[in-house]
C-alpha positions as CSV (number, residue, x, y, z in Angstrom):
1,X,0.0,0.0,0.0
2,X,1.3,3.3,-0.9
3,X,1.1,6.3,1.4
4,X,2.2,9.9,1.7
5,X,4.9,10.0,4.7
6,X,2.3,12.2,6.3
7,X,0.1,9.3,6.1
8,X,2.3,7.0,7.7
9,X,3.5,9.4,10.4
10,X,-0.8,9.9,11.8
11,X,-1.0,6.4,10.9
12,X,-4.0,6.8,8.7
13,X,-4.9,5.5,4.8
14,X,-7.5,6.6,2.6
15,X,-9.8,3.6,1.6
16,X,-13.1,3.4,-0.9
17,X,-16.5,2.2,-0.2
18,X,-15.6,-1.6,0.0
19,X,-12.1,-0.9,2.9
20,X,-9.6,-1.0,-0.2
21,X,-7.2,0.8,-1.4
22,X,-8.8,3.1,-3.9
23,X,-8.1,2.7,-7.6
24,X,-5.7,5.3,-9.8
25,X,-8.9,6.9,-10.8
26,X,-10.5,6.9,-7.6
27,X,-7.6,8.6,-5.8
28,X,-7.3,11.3,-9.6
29,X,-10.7,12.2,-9.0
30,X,-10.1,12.4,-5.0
31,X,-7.2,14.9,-5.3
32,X,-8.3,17.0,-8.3
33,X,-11.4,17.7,-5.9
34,X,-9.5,18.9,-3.5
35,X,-9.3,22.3,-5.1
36,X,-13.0,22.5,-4.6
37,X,-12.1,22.1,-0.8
38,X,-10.4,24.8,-0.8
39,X,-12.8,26.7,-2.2
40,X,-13.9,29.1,-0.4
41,X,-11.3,29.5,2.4
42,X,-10.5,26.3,2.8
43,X,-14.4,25.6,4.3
44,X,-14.5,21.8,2.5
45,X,-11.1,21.3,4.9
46,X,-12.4,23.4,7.6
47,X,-16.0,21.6,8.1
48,X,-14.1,18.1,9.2
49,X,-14.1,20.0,12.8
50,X,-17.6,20.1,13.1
51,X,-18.1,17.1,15.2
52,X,-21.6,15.6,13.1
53,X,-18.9,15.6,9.5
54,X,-16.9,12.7,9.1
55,X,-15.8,13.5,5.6
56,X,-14.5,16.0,3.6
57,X,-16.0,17.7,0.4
58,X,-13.4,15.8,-1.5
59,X,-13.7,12.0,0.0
60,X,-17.6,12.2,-0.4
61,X,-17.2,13.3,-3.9
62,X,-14.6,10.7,-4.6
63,X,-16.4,7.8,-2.1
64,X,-13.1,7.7,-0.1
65,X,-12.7,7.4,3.4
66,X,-9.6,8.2,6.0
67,X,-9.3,5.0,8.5
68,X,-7.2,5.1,11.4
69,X,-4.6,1.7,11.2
């Protein structure tokens, strides 16, 4: 499994729907959304903190999830 060393550091991965590793489209599609995150001031990043959001604007578009290992 490939991860970001910030990944491995908070020991966290990013898994689909099914708990796998998400495919080369999947994760495309996952980080090109991430600019609508960030858009505007950074609320899609900034709404994780609200304690009823478990996801982020960019892994509900791209069905991706962050588990803790």
């Amino acid at each position: 499994t490939s991860q970001t060393l910030g990944k491995m550091i908070m020991k966290i991965r990013i898994v689909n729907e099914k708990g796998e590793n998400p495919s080369f489209l999947t994760s495309l599609i996952r980080n090109i959304s991430k600019t609508i995150s960030a858009l505007p001031l950074m609320y899609g990043f900034i709404q994780i903190l609200a304690p009823h959001v478990n996801q982020t604007i960019h892994d509900r578009i791209a069905k991706c999830y962050v588990v803790k290992l």
